[in-house]
C-alpha positions in Angstrom: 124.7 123.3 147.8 123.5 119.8 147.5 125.8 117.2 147.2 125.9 113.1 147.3 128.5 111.4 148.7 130.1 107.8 150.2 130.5 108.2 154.2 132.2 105.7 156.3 129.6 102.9 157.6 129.8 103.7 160.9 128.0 107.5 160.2 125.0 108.6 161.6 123.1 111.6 159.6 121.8 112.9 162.7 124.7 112.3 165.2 127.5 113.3 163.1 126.6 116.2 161.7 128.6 119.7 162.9 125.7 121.8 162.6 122.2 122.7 161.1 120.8 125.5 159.5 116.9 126.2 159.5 114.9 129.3 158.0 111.2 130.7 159.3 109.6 132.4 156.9 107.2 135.2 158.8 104.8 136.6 156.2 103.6 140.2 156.6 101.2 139.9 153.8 98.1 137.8 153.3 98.8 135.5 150.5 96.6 132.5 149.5 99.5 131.2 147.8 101.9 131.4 150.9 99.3 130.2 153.4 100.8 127.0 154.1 104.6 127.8 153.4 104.5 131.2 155.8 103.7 131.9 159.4 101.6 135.2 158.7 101.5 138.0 161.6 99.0 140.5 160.5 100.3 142.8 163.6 103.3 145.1 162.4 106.4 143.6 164.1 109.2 146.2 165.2 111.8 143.9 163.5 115.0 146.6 165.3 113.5 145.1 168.7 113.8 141.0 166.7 117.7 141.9 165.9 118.5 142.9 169.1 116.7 140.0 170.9 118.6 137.2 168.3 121.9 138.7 169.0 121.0 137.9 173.2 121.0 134.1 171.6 124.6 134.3 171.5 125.4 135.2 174.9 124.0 131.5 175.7 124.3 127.7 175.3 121.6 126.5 177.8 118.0 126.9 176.3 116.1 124.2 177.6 113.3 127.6 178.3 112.9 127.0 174.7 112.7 122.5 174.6 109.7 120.9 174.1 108.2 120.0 177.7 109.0 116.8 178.9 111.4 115.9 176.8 114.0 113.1 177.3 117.7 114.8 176.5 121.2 114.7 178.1 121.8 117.8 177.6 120.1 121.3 177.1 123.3 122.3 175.4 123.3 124.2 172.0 125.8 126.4 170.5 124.4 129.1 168.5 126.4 130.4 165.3 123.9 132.2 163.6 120.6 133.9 164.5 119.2 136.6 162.6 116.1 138.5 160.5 116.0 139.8 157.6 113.5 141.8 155.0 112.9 140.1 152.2 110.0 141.9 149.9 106.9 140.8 152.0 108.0 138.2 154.6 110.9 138.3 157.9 113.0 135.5 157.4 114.6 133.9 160.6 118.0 132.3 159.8 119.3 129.9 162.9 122.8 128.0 162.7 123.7 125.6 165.8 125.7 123.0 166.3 122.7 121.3 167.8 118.9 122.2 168.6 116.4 120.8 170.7 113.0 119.6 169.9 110.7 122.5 169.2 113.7 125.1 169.8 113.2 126.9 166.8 109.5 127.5 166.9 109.4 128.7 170.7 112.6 131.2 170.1 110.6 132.6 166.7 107.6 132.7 168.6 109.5 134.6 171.9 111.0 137.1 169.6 107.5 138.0 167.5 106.3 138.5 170.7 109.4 141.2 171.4 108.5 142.6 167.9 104.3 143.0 168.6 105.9 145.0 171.8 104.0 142.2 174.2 107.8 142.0 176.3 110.7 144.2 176.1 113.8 142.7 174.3 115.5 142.6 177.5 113.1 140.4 179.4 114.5 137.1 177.0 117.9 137.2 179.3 115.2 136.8 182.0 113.4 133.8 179.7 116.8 132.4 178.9 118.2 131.9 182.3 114.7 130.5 184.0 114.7 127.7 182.0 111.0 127.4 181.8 109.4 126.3 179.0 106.4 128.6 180.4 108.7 131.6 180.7 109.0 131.3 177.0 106.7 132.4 174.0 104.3 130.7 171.9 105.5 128.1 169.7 105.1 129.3 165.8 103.5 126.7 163.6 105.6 123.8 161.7 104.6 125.1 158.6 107.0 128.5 157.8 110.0 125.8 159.3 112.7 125.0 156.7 116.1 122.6 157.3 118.0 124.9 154.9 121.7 122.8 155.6 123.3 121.0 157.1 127.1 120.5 157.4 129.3 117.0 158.3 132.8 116.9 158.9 135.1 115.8 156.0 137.1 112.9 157.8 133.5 111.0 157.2 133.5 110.9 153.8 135.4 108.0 151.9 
């Protein structure tokens, strides 16, 4: 739902939100016409193995494995609230809720879990990624260009 409405001066659009919701569209097909809107893996991805590794995002709220090196934050913090694939016709689509994420998060955890679906680590190996915190522990970082900001969601005492 989009909607526009008056806030309080004092809010920030970044800062005050509750949480964010992105989608990463994985395209399983070549397609001219998705080339720069899709990530496309022409590999077959186990996508069983990709549940199971999203539903090990939950069991944690430190991912700074999966921050952008060198990065200046406070915290490594996030709480996850959604995290899962689906099939939809030719393409895996990667929905993530948080209350928070960290620069590049989304792209390194998609990246990690393709890697669990081409069979390159075994789903249980991202507990091991998770708690090293080491950006290098983690997978590749999928490109900017299957990343969508699908919603995000503000508290109602902001709005006037």
């Amino acid at each position: 739902m989009q909607a526009i409405f008056q806030v309080k001066d004092d809010v920030h659009a970044r800062f005050h939100a509750i949480s964010r919701t992105y989608l990463y569209r994985v395209s399983l097909q070549k397609d001219v016409f998705n080339n720069e809107s899709a990530y496309y893996v022409k590999h077959s991805l186990d996508v069983d193995k990709m549940k199971a590794a999203a539903k090990i995002l939950f069991e944690y709220n430190d991912f700074q494995c999966f921050s952008k090196s060198k990065t200046e934050v406070k915290t490594f913090l996030c709480t996850i609230m959604k995290a899962d694939w689906q099939l939809v016709e030719n393409e895996l689509q990667f929905t993530i809720k948080a209350d928070r994420f960290l620069r590049n998060m989304v792209r390194a955890i998609v990246g990690t879990i393709i890697n669990i679906g081409l069979g390159k680590i075994p789903v249980d190996q991202l507990h091991h990624i998770i708690k090293s915190k080491n950006r290098s522990e983690a997978g590749f970082s999928v490109p900017a260009h299957g990343l969508y900001l699908i919603n995000v969601e503000y508290p109602q005492d902001i709005i006037i």
